[in-house]
VMD Tcl script that builds the backbone (N, CA, C; Angstrom):
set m [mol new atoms 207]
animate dup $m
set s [atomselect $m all]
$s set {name element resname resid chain x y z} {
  {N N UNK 1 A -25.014 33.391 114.541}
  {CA C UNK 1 A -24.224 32.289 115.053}
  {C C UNK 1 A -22.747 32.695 115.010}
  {N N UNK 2 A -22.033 32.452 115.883}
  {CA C UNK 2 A -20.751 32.845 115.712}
  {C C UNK 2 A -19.833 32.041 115.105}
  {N N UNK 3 A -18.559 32.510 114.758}
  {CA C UNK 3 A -17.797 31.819 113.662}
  {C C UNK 3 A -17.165 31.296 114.529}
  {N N UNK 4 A -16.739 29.448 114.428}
  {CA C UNK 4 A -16.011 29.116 115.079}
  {C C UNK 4 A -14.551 29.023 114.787}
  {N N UNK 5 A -13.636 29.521 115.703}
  {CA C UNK 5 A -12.139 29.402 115.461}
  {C C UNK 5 A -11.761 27.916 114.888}
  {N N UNK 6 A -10.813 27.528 114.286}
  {CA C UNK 6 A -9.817 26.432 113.879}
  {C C UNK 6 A -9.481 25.719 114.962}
  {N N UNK 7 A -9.247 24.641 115.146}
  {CA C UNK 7 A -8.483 23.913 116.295}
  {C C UNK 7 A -7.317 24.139 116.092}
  {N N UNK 8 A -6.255 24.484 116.959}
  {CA C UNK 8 A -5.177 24.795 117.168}
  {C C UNK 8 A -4.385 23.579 117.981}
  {N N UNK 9 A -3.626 22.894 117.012}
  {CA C UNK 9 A -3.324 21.887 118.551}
  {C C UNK 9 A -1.679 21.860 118.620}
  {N N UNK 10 A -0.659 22.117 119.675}
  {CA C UNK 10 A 0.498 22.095 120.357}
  {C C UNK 10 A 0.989 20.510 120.576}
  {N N UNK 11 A 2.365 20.844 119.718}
  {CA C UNK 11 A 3.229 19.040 119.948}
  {C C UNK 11 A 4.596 19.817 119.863}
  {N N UNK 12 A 5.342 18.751 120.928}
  {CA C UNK 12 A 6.694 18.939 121.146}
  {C C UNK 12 A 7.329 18.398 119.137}
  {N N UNK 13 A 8.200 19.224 119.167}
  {CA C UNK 13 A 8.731 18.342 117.960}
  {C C UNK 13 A 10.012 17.297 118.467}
  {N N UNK 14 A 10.251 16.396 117.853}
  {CA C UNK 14 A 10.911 15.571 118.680}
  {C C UNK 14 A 11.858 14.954 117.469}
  {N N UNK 15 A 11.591 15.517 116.337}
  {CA C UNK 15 A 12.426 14.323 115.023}
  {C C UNK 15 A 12.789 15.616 114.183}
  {N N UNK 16 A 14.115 15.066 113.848}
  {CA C UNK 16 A 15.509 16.226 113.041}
  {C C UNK 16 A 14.040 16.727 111.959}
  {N N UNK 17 A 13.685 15.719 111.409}
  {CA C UNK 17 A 13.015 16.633 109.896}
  {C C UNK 17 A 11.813 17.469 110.408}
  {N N UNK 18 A 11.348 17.094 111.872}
  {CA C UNK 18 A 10.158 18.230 112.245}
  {C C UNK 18 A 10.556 19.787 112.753}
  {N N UNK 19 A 11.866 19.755 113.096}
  {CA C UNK 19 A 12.897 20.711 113.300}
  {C C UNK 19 A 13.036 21.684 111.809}
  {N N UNK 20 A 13.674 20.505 111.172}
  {CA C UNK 20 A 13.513 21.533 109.742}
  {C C UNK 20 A 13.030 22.174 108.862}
  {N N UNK 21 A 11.457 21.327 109.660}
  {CA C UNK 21 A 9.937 22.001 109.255}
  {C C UNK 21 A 9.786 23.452 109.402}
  {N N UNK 22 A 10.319 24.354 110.722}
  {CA C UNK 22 A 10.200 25.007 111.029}
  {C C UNK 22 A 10.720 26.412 110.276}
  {N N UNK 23 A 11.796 26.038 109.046}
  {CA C UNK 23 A 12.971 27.016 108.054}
  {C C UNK 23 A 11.440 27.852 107.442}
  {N N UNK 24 A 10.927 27.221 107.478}
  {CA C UNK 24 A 9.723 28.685 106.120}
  {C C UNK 24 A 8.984 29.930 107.383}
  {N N UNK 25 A 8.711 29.096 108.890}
  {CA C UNK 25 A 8.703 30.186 109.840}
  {C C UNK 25 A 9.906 31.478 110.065}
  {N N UNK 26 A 11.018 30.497 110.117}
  {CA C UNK 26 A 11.940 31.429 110.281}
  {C C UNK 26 A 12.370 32.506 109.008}
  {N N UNK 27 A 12.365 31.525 108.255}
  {CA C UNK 27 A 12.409 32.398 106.700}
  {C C UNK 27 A 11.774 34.213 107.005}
  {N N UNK 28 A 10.336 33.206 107.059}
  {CA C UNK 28 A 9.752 34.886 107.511}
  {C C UNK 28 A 10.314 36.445 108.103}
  {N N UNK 29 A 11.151 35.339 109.310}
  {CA C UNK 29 A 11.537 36.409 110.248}
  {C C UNK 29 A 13.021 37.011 109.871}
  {N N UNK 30 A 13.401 35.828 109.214}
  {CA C UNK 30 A 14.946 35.898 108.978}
  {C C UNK 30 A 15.532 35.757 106.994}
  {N N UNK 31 A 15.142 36.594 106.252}
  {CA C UNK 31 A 15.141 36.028 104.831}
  {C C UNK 31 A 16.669 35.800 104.432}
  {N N UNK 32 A 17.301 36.035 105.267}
  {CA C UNK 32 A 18.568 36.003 104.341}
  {C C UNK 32 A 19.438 35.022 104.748}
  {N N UNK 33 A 18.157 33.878 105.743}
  {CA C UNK 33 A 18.774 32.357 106.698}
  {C C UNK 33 A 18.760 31.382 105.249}
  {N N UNK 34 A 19.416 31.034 105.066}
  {CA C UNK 34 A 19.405 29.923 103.838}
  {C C UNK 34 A 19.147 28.494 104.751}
  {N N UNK 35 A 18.680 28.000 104.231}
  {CA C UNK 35 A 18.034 26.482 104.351}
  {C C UNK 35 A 18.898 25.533 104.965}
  {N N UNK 36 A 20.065 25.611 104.382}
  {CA C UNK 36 A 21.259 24.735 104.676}
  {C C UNK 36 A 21.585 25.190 106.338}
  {N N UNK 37 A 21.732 26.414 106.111}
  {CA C UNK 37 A 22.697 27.011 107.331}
  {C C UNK 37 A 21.415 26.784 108.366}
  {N N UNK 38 A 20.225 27.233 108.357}
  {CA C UNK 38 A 19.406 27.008 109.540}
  {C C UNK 38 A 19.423 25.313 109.905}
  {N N UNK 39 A 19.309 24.487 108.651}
  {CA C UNK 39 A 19.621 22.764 109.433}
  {C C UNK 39 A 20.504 22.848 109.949}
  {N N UNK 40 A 21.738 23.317 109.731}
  {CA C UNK 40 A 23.366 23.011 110.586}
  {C C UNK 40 A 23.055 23.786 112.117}
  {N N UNK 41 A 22.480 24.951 111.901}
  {CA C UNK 41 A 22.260 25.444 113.395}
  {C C UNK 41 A 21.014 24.584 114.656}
  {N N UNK 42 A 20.103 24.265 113.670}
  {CA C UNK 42 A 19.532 23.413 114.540}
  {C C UNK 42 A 20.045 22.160 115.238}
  {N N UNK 43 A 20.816 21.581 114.347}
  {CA C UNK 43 A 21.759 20.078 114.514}
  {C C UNK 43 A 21.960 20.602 115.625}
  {N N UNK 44 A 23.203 21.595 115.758}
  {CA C UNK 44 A 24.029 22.268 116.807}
  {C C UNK 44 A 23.691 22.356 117.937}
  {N N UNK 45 A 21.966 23.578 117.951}
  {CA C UNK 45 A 21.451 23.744 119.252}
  {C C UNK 45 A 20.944 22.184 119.974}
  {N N UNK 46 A 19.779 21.591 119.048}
  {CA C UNK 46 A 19.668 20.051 119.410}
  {C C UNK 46 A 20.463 19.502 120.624}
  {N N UNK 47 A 21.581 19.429 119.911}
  {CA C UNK 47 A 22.769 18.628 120.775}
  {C C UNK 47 A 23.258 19.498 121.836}
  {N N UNK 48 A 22.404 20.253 121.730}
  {CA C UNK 48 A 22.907 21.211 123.121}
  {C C UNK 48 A 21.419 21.203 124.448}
  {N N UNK 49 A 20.590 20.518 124.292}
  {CA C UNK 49 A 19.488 21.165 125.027}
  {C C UNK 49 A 18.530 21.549 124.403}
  {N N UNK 50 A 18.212 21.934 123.316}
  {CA C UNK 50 A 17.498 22.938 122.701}
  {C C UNK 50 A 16.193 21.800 122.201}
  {N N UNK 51 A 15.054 22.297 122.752}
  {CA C UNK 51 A 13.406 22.253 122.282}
  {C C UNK 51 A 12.974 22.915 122.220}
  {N N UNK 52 A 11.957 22.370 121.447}
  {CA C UNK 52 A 10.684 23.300 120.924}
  {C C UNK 52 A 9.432 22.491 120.349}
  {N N UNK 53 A 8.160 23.348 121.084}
  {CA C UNK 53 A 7.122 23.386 120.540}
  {C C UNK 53 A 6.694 24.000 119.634}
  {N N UNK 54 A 5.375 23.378 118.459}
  {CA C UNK 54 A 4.955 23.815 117.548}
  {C C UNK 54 A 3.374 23.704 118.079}
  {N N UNK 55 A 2.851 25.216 116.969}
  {CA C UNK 55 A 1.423 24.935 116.778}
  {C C UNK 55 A 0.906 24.720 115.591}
  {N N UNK 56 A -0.292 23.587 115.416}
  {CA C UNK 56 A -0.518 22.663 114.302}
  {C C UNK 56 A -2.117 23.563 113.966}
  {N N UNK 57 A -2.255 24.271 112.750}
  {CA C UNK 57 A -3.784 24.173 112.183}
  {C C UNK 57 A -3.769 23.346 111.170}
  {N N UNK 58 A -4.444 22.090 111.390}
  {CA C UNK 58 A -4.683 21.176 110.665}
  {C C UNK 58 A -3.230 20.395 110.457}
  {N N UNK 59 A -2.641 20.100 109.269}
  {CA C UNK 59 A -1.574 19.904 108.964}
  {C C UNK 59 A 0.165 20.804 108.812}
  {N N UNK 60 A -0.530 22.336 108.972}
  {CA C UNK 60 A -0.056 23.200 108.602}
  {C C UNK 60 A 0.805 24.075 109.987}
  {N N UNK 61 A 2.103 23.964 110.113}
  {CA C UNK 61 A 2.473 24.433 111.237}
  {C C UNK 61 A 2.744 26.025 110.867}
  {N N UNK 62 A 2.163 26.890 112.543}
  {CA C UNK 62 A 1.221 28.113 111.981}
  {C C UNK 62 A 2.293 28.968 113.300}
  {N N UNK 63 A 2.757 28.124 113.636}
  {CA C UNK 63 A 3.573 29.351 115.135}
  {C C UNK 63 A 4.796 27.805 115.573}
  {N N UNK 64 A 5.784 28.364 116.619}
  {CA C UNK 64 A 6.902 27.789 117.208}
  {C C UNK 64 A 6.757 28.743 118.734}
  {N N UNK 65 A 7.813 27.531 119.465}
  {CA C UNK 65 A 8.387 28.555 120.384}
  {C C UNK 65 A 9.668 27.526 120.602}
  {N N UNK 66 A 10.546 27.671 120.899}
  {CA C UNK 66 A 12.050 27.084 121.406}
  {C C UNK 66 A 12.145 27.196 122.991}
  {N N UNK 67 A 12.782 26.643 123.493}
  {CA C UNK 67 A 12.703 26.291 124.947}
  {C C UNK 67 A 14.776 25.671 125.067}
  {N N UNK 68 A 15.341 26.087 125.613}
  {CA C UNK 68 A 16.791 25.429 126.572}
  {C C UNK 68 A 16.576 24.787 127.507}
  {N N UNK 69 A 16.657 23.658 127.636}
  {CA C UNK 69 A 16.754 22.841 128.814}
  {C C UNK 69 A 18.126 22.273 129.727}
}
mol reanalyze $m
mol bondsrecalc $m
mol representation Tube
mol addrep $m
């Protein structure tokens, strides 16, 4: 029987603290982004255009992508 994958499910984030959800992704990519400074940059882009989608396993957000509008 084959193993079934996880549901993976995609939501716009749309609220400042789901934005800030995103600091332990970036962390990853970026370790030397401190917490503070990535909220102030998000504020910034926000007010500029700036979205983004997330992907959800289960409760646990597992990927991003950012989008300029």
């Amino acid at each position: 029987m084959p193993r079934q994958s996880p549901e993976i499910i995609i939501k716009e984030l749309t609220a400042k603290t789901q934005f800030y959800a995103l600091y332990p992704l970036i962390e990853q990519l970026n370790p030397d982004t401190k917490k503070a400074e990535f909220n102030q940059t998000v504020d910034e882009m926000r007010s500029q255009g700036y979205r983004c989608i997330a992907a959800f396993c289960g409760k646990q957000m597992v990927g991003a992508c950012g989008i300029w509008v």
